[in-house]
C-alpha positions in Angstrom: -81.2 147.1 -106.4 -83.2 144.6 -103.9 -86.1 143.1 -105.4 -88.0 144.7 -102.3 -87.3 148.4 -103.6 -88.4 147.3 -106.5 -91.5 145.6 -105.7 -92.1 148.8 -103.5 -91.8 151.2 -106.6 -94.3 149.0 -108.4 -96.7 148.8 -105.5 -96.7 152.9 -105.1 -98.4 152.9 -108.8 -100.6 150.1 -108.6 -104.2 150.8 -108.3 -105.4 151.1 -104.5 -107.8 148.1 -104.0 -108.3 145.1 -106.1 -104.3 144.2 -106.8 -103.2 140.5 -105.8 -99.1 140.3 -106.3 -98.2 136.6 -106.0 -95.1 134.4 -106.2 -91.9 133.0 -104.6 -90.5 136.0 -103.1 -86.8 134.8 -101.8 -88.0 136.5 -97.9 -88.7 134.1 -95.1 -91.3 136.0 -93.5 -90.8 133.5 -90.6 -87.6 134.6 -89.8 -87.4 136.8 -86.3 -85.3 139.4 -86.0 -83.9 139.3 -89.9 -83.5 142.9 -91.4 -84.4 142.2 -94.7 -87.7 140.6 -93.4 -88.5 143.8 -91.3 -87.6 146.1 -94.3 -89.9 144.0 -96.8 -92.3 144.1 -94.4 -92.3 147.7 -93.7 -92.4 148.4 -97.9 -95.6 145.9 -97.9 -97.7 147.2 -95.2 -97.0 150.8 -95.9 -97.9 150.6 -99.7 -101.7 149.1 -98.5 -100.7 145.5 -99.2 -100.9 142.5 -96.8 -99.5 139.1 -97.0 -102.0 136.3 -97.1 -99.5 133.3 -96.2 -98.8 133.3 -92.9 -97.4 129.3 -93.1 -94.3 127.1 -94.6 -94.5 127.2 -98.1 -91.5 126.1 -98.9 -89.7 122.7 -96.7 -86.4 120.8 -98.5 -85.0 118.1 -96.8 -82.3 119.1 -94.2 -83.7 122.8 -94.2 -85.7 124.6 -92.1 -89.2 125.1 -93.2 -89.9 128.7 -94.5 -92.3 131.5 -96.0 -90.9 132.1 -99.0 -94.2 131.6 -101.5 -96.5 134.7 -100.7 -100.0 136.4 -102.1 -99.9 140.2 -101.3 -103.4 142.0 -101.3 -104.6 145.3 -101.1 -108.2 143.5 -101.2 -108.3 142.1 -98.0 -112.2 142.9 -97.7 -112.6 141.1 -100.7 -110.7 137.7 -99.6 -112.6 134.9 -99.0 -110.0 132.1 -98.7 -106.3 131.8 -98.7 -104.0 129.2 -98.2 -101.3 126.3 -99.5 -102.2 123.0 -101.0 -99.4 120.2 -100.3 -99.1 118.9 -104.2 -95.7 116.7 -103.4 -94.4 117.9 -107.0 -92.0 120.6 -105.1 -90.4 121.7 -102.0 -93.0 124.4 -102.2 -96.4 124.4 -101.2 -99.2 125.6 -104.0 -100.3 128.8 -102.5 -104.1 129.5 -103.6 -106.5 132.9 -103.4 -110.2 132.9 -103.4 -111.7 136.4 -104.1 -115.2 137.4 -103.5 -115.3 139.5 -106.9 -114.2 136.5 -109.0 
């Protein structure tokens, strides 16, 4: 099974506001036209959940950069600040969420 049926399943029994799901994902959500990418995407969105990395997260020598490191939210109201933080001890980027409620 794909971890994106899984991580569907999971997100259909998840409370409706107030969740944050974050980690390194293995989809490139910068990737155009890429099946996988458009069926994650389709799971994410239609669970209530939004991706809050929109950047490269992830850039190895000799690879194109990618969005692989991702913060899904069905708090949106309540986000105050998302982003990455270069830290230089990876080839991925810190990803970071600052919630109004916290």
């Amino acid at each position: 099974m794909r971890s994106h049926h899984i991580i569907d399943e999971i997100m259909k029994i998840l409370p409706r506001s107030g969740v944050h799901i974050m980690g390194d994902f293995n989809i490139n959500l910068l990737s155009k036209s890429n099946k996988l990418v458009d069926e994650f995407e389709i799971k994410v969105l239609g669970t209530g959940f939004f991706p809050l990395i929109s950047v490269a997260t992830h850039e190895k020598p000799g690879c194109k950069p990618s969005c692989i490191d991702n913060i899904l939210t069905n708090d949106l109201e309540n986000t105050l600040r998302s982003g990455t933080l270069t830290l230089g001890a990876s080839h991925h980027q810190a990803i970071f969420h600052i919630n109004t409620n916290m």
